[in-house]
N, C-alpha and C positions, 0 to 999 in steps of 0.2 A: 751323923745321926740326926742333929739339926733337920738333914734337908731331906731325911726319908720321913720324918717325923712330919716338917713343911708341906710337904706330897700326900701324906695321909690326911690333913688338914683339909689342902686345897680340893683334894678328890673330894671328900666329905661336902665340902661346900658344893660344888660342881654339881655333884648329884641332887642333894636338895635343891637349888635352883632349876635344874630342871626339871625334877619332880612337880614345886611349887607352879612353874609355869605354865607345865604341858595340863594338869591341874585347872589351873585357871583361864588359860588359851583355849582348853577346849569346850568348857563352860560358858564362856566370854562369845567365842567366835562360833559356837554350835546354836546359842541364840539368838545370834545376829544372821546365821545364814538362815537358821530353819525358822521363826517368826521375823516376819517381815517389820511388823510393827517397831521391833525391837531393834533392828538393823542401823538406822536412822539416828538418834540417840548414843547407842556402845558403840557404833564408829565414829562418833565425833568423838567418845569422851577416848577413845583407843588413838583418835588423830592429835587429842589433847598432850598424851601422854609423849609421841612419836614427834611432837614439834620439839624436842629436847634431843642432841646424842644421845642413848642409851649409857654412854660411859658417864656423864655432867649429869645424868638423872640421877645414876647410882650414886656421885661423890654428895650431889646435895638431899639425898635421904638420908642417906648413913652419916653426913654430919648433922642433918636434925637430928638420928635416934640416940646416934652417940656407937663409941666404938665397941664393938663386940660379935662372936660369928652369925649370934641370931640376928642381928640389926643389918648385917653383911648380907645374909642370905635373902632378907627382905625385899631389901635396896636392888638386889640385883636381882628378884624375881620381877620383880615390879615394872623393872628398865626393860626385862625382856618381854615379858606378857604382852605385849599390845602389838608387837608384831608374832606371835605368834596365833593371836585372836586372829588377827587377820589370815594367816595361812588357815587356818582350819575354817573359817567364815567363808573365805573362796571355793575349797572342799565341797564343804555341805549345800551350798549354793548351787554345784553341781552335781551333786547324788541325788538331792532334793528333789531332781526333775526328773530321775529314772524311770524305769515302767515296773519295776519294782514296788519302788513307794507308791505310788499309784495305785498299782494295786492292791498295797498292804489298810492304805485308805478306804478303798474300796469293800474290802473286807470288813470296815468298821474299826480295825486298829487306832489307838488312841495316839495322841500326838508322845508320849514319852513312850511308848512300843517303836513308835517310828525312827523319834529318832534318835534310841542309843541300838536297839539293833539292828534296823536296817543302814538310817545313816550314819551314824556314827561308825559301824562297824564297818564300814565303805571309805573310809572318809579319813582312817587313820595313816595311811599311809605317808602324808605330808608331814602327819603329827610326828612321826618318828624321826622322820629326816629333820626338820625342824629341832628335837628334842637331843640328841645327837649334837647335833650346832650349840646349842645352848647350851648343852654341858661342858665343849669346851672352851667357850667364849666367857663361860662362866669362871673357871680358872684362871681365864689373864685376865678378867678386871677386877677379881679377887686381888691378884695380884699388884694392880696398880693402885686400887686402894690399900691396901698395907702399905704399898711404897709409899704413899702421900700421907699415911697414919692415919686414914682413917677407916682403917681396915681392923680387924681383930688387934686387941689387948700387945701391946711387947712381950710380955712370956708366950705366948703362942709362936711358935714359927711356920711363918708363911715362908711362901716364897718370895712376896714382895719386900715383905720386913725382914729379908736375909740380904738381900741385894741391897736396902738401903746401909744395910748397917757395913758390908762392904764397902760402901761410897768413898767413904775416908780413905781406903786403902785401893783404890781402884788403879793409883800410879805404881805404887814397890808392890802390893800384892795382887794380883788382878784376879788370881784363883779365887780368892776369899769371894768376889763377888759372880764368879764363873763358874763354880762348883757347891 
């Protein structure tokens, strides 16, 4: 029961990270493709974030916020966001120059007409593959933070703080940390 309970948990997290990310990726990397000005700037501070693992990003947020699912979820939106900016930044980079937009321009359409219906609604297609990925990438370092504690609280059951607490019995009971 532990580890259907661990599984409701970790999905729960999963989702929210990639909710938060896909969220923030495409906010992030829809300004940098579609203003140029802006490009320059949110890919450095996107290439700031990206000179870290994503996993060593996540351990050292969430050991500054402290252990808990909302500080988990943070930590591993944050790890992920900046390469997903980047997928969506390449996108709109290329819809940006259709003959569409062009002529929605042309028409007088305003730059926030352009681009959450034309480009953005062109341009999601990466966001989802992308979002996908990050939900279940989101799960295993969920998971390896609980394993290292500093994941969600011990009354909670992850899946990583089930396997830790298996450890001890990983030689006589090997199930306890397999099941």
């Amino acid at each position: 029961s532990r580890i259907l309970h661990g599984a409701q948990v970790s999905l729960h997290i999963g989702f929210l990270v990639a909710l938060f990310t896909a969220l923030a990726g495409a906010v992030i990397g829809a300004a940098a493709g579609y203003f140029r000005p802006a490009d320059g700037p949110l890919m450095r501070l996107m290439d700031a974030f990206m000179a870290f693992p994503p996993i060593i990003l996540a351990i050292a947020i969430s050991s500054v916020l402290g252990a808990s699912v909302t500080n988990v979820v943070i930590a591993l939106a944050i790890a992920a966001t900046p390469h997903t900016a980047r997928v969506v930044r390449a996108s709109v980079m290329v819809v940006r120059e259709m003959e569409y937009v062009e002529a929605a321009r042309a028409l007088g359409a305003g730059h926030a007409r352009i681009l959450l219906r034309h480009v953005m609604a062109n341009a999601m297609a990466p966001l989802v593959v992308r979002v996908t990925y990050v939900f279940a990438i989101a799960i295993l370092n969920e998971a390896v933070l609980s394993f290292i504690g500093v994941g969600p609280p011990p009354p909670t059951p992850t899946f990583g703080a089930i396997i830790a607490n298996g450890r001890d019995f990983i030689v006589s009971a090997p199930w306890i940390t397999v099941a």
